[in-house]
SEDOVEX-395086 format. One record per residue: x, y, z of N, C-alpha, C in turn. Coordinates in steps of 0.1 Angstrom, whole numbers, padded with zeros to 4 digits, always signed. Layout:
# SEDOVEX-395086
XYZXYZXYZ...
//
This chain:
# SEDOVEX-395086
+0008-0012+0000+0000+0000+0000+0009+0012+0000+0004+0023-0007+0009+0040-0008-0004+0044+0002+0006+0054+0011+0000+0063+0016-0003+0074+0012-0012+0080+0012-0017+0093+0003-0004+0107+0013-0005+0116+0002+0002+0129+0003-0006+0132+0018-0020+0132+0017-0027+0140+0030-0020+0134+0043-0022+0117+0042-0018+0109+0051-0004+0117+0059+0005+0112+0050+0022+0110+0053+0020+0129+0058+0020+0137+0052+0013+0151+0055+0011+0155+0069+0000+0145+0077-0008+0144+0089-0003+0135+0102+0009+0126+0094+0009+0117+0103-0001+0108+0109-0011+0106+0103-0023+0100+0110-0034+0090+0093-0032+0080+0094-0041+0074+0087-0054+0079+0085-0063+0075+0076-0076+0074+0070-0084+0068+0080-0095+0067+0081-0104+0056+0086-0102+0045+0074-0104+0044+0066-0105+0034+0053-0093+0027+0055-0082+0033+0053-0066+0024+0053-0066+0021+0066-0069+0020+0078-0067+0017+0088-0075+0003+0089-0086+0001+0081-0099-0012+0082-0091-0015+0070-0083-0015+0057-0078-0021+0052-0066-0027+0052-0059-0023+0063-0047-0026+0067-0050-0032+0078-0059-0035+0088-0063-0040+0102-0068-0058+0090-0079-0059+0079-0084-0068+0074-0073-0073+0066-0063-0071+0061-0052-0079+0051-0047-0084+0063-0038-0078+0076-0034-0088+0087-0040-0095+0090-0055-0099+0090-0060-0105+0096-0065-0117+0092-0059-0113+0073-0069-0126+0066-0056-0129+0054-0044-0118+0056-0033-0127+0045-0019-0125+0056-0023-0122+0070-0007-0123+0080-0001-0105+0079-0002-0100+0068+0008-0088+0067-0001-0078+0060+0006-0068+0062+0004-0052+0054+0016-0046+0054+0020-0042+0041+0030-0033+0040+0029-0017+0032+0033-0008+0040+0034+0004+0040+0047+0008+0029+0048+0013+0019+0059+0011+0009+0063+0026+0016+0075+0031+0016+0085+0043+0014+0077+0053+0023+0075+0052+0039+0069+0059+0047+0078+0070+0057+0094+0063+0059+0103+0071+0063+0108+0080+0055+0113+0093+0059+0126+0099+0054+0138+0090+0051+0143+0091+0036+0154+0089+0036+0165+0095+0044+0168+0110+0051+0176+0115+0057+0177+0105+0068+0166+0100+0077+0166+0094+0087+0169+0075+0087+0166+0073+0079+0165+0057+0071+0187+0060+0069+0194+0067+0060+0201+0067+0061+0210+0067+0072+0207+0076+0085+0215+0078+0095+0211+0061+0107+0202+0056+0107+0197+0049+0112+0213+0035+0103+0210+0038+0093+0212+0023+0087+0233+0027+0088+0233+0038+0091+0248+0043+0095+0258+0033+0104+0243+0040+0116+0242+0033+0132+0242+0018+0130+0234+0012+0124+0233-0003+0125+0247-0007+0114+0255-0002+0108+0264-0009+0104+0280-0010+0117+0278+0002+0122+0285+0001+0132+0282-0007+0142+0269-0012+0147+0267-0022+0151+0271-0035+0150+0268-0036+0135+0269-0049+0130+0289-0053+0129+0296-0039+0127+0312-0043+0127+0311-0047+0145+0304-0046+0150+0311-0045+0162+0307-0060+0169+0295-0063+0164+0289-0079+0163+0301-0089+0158+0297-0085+0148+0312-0094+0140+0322-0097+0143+0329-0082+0149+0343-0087+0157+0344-0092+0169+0331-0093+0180+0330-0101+0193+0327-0113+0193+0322-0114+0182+0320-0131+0180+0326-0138+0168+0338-0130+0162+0346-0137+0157+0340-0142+0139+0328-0139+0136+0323-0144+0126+0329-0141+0113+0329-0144+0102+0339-0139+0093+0329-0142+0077+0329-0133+0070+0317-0134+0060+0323-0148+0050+0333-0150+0050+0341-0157+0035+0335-0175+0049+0341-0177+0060+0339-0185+0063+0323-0190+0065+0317-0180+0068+0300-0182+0070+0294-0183+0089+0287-0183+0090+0285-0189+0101+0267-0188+0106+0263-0193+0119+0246-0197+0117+0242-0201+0106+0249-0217+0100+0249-0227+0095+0247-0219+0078+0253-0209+0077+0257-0208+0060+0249-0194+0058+0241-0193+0070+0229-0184+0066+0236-0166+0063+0245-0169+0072+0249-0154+0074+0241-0149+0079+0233-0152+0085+0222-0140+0093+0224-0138+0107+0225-0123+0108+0222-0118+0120+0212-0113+0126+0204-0115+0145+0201-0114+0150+0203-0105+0158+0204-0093+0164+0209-0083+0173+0202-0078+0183+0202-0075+0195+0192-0062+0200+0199-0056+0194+0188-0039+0201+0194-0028+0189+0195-0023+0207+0207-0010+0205+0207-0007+0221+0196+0003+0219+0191+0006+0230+0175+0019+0232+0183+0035+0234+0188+0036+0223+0193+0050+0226+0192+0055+0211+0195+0070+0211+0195+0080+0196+0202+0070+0188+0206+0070+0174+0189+0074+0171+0179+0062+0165+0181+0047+0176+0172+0039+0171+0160+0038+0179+0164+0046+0194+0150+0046+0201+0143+0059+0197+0142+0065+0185+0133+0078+0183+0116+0076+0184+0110+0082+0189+0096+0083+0192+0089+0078+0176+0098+0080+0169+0087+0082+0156+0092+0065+0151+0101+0058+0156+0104+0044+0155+0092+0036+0162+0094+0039+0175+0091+0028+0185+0071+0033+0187+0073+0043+0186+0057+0049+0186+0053+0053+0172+0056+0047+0161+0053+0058+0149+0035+0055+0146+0031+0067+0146+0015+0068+0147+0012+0065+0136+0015+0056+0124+0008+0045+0113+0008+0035+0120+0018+0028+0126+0021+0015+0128+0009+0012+0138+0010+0024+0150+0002+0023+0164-0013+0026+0158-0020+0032+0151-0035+0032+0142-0037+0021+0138-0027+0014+0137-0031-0001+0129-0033-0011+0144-0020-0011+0147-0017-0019+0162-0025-0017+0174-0031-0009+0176-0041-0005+0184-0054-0010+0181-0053-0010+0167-0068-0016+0165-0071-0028+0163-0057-0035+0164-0057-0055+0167-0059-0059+0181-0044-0051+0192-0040-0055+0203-0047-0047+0214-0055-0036+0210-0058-0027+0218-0054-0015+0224-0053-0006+0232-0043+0011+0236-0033+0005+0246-0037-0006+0249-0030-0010+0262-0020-0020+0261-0016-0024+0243-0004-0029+0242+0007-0024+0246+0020-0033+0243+0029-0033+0251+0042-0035+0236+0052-0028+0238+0065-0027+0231+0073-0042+0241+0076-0053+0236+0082-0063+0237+0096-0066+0235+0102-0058+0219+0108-0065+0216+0114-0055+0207+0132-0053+0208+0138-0044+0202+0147-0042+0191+0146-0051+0185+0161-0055+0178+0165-0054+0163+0173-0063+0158+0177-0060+0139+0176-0075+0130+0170-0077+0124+0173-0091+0116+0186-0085+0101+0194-0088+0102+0202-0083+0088+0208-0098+0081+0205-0095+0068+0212-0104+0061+0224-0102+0056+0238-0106+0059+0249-0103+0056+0257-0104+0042+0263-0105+0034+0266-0110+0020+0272-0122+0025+0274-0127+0009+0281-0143+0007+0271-0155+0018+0262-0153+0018+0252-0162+0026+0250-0175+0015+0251-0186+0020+0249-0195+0009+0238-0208+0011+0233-0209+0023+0217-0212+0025+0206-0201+0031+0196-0201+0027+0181-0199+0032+0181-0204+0046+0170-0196+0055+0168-0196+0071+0157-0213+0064+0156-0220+0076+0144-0225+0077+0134-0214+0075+0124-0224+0071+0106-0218+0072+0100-0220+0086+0100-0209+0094+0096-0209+0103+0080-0197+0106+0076-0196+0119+0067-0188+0122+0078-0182+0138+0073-0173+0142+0083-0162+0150+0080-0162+0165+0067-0170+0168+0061-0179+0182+0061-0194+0176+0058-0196+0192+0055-0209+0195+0042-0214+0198+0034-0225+0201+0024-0222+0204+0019-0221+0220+0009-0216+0224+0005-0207+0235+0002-0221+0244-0003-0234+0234-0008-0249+0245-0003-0260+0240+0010-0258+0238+0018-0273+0233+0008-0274+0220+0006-0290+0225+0002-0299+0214-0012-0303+0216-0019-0291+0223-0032-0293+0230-0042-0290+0223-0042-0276+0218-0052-0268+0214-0054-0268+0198-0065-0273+0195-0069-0271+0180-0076-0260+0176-0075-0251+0184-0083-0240+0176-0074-0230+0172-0080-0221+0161-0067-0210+0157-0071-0197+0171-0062-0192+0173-0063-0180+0184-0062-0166+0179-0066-0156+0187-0063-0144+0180-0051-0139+0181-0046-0127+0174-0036-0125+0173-0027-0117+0182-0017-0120+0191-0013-0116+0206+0000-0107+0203+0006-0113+0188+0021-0103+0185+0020-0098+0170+0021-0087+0167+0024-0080+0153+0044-0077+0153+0047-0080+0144+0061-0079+0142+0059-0071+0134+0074-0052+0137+0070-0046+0125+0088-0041+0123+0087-0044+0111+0099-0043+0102+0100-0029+0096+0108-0022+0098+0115-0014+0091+0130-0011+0085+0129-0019+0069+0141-0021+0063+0147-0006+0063+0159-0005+0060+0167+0001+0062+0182+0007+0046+0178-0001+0039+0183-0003+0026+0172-0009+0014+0168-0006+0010+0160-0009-0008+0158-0025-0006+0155-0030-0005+0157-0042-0003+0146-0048-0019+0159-0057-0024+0157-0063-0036+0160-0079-0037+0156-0084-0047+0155-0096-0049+0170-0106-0043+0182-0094-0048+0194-0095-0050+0203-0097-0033+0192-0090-0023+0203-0087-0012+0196-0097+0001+0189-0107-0002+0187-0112+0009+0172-0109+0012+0159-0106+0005+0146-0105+0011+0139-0117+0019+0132-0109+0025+0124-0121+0034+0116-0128+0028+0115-0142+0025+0106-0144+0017+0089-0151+0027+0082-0150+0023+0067-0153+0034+0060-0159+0023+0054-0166+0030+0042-0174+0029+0024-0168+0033+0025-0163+0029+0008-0155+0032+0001-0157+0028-0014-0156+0032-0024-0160+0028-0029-0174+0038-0026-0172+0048-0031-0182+0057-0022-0186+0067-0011-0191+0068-0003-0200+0074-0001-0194+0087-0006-0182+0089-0010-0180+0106-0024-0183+0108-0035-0189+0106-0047-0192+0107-0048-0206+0111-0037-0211+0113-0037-0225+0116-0036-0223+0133-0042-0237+0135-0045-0241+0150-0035-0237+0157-0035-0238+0169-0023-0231+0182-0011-0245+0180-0014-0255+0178-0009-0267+0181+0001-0263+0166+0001-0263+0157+0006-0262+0148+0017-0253+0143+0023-0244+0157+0030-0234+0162+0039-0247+0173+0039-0256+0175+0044-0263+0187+0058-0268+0175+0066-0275+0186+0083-0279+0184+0080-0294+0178+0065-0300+0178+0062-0310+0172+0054-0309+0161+0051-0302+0161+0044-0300+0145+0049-0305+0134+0039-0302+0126+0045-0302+0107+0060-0295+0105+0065-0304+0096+0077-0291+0092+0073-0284+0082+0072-0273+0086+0070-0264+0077+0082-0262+0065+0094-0267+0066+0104-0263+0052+0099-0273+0046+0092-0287+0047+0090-0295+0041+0074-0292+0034+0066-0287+0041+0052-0283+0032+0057-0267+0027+0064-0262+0028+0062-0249+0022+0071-0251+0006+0079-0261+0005+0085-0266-0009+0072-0270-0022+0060-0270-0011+0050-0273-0021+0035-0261-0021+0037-0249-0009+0034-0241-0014+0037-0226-0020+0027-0218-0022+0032-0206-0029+0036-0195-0015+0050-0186-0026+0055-0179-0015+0062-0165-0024+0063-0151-0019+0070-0145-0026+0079-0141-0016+0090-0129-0027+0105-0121-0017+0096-0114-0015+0094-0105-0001+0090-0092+0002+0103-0081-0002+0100-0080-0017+0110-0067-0021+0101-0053-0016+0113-0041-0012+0109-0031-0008+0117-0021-0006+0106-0005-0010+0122+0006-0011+0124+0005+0008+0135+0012+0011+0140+0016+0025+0130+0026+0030+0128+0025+0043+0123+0034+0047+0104+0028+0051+0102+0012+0039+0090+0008+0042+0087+0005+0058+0070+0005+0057+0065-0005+0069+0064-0019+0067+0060-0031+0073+0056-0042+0072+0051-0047+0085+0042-0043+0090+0034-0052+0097+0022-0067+0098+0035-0074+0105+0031-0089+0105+0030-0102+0117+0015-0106+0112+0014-0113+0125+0025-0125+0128+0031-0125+0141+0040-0135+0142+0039-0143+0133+0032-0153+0136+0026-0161+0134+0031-0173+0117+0028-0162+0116+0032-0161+0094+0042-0165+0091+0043-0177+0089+0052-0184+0083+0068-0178+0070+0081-0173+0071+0088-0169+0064+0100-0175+0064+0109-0168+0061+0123-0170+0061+0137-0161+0055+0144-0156+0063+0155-0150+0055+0161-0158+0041+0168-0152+0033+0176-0156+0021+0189-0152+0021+0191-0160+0010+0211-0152+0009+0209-0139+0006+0218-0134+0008+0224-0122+0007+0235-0118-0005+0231-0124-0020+0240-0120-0032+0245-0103-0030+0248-0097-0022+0253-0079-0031+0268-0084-0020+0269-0067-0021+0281-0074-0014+0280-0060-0001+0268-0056+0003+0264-0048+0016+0251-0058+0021+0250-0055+0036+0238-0059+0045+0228-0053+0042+0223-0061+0043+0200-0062+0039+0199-0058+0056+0200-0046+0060+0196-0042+0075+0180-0040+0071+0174-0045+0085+0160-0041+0095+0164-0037+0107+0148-0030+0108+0145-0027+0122+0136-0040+0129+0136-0048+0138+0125-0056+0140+0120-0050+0156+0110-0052+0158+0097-0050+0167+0088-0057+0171+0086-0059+0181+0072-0068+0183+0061-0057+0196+0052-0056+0193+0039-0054+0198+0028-0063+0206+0025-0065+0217+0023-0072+0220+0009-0071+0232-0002-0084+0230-0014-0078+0237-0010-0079+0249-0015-0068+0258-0009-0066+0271-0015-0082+0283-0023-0084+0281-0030-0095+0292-0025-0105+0285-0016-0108+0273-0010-0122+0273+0003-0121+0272+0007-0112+0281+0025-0108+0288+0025-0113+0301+0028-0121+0308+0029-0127+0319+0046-0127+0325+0053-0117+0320+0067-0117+0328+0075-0102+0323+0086-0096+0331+0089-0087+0332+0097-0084+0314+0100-0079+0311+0106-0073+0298+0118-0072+0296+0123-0071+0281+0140-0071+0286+0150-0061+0278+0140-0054+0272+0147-0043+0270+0149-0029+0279+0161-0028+0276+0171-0023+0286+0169-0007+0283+0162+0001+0291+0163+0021+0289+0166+0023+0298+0173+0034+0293+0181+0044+0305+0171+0051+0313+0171+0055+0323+0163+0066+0331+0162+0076+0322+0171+0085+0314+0169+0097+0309+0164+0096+0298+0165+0082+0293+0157+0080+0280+0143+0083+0283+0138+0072+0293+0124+0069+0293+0119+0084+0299+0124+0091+0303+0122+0103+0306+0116+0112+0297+0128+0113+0290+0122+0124+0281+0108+0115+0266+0105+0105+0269+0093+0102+0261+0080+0108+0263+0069+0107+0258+0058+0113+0256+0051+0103+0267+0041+0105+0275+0031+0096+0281+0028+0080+0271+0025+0086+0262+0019+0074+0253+0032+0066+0249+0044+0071+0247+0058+0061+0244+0058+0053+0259+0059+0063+0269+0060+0059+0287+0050+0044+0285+0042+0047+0281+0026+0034+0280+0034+0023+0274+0036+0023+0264+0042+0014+0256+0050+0006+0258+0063+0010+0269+0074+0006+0273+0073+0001+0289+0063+0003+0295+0059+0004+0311+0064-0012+0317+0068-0021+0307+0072-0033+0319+0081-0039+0315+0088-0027+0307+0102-0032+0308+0119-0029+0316+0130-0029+0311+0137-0023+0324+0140-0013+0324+0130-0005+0329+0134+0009+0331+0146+0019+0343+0155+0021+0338+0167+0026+0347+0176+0020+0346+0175+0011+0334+0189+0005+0333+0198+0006+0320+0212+0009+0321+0218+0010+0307+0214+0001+0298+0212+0011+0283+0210+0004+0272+0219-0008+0269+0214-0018+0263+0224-0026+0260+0235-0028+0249+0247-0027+0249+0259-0026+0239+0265-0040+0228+0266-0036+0217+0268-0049+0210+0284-0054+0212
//
C-alpha cells in the first residue's frame, strides 16, 4: 500500500486504510506500507546499525568468506535503546500504532527491540519458520487471536538481490495453536510445495506482520547488508513476565506519556544494551 500525500502530510491514517490494513493482517498475516520514512533518517539509522553490526562481527569472531549460523549469514541483534534507534517516531510511529491498536488494543505493550540483517556471501536460506510458539503445546486445536504484530522497518532498498524475506501469506497463521508447537509439521517441508513471494521493498517501508506467518530469510547476493529494524507489539494481558529491554532513566524520561505506555514493563533505569 501508498499512503496518500494527505496521510504522510498528517501523520495519521484514513479511517478506510486503517480497516484495510487491520483486514489484510487478519486474513493474509501482513500489510506493508511502501517508502513511509525519510530517507535522511533511514540513512542515519542504517549508518548506526552498520556500526553495530562491525562490532557484532568482531566479538564473535564471525567472518563473511567463512559463513557462520549454518551458512545463513544472518544476524540477530538487539538494537541498544538510545538516539537514534530509540526515536519516538520508531518505536511509537503513529501508522504502525492506528493499525496496532486496532488489533491489540491502547494498552499494548513494546516487547521486543532489535535487527534481523542479512549479511553477503550467505549461501543457505533460514528455515521456514513462524516467530512464536504455540500458547498450549500440542493441546489446542483452535486458531487463536492475534497476541504479536512484528514490525519491520528495512533500512536499505531491499531487492531480490540482497537477501529479502521471503513469506508465505495467505493463511499459514490461521492454523491451530498446536501447529506453532516444536512437534508440528515441518513447515520447510510443506512450504516446498506451497506458494510464496520475496518481500522486495524501497527503504524506509513499513511491514506489519502477525508473528505467526510463516517466512524465512535468504542469501544475501550484493556485497552490503539487507539491515531491518524488527519490533514486536504485544497484547498486554497475554505478557505474563517482566521485559528485557534495557532504557536508560533519561531516555524513558524524556518520552511522551503514550511512548512511557508502551514501554511500562520493561527495564526501566537500566543501561541500554551494547553490542
Amino acid at each position: 500500500m501508498r499512503l496518500s500525500a494527505e496521510e504522510l502530510a498528517s501523520g495519521k491514517l484514513k479511517p478506510e486504510t486503517i480497516e484495510l490494513a487491520v483486514q489484510l493482517i487478519r486474513i493474509n498475516g501482513y500489510v506493508l506500507f511502501e517508502e513511509v520514512m525519510p530517507r535522511t533518517q533511514v540513512e542515519l539509522l542504517n549508518s548506526h546499525m552498520g556500526d553495530q553490526l562491525t562490532s557484532f562481527m568482531v566479538k564473535n569472531n564471525f567472518s563473511l568468506e567463512e559463513g557462520f549460523h549454518d551458512g545463513t549469514n544472518h544476524i540477530g541483534l538487539y538494537v541498544p535503546f538510545e538516539k537514534p534507534f530509540c526515536d519516538e517516531s520508531i518505536i511509537a510511529n503513529p501508522f504502525v500504532l492506528d493499525v496496532v491498536e486496532q488489533i491489540l488494543g491502547s494498552d499494548c505493550l513494546l516487547t521486543y527491540f532489535a535487527s534481523n540483517t542479512s549479511m553477503p556471501l550467505g549461501t543457505k536460506p533460514q528455515k521456514v519458520h513462524a516467530d512464536m510458539g504455540a500458547r498450549f503445546g500440542d493441546q489446542c486445536e483452535a486458531n487463536l487471536p492475534i497476541t504479536n504484530l512484528v514490525v519491520n522497518y528495512p533500512l536499505v532498498d531491499v531487492t531480490l538481490e540482497n537477501g529479502p524475506m521471503e513469506v508465505w501469506s495467505g493463511g499459514t497463521h490461521l492454523h491451530p495453536d498446536k501447529w506453532y508447537s516444536s512437534n508440528a509439521h515441518d513447515k520447510s517441508v510443506l512450504a516446498e510445495h506451497m506458494q510464496s513471494f520475496k518481500a522486495v521493498m524501497p527503504a524506509g517501508s513499513i511491514m506489519i506482520r502477525d508473528d505467526r506467518m510463516w517466512h524465512r530469510g535468504t542469501p544475501n547476493r550484493s556485497d552490503k547488508p539487507r539491515t531491518n529494524i524488527a519490533l514486536i507489539y504485544s497484547l498486554a494481558a497475554a505478557v505474563h513476565h517482566p521485559g528485557g529491554i534495557q532504557i536508560p532513566q533519561e531516555t524513558y524520561d524524556s518520552f511522551s506519556d503514550k511512548t512511557k505506555r508502551l514501554v511500562r514493563n520493561e527495564r526501566i533505569g537500566v543501561p541500554a544494551i551494547q553490542n
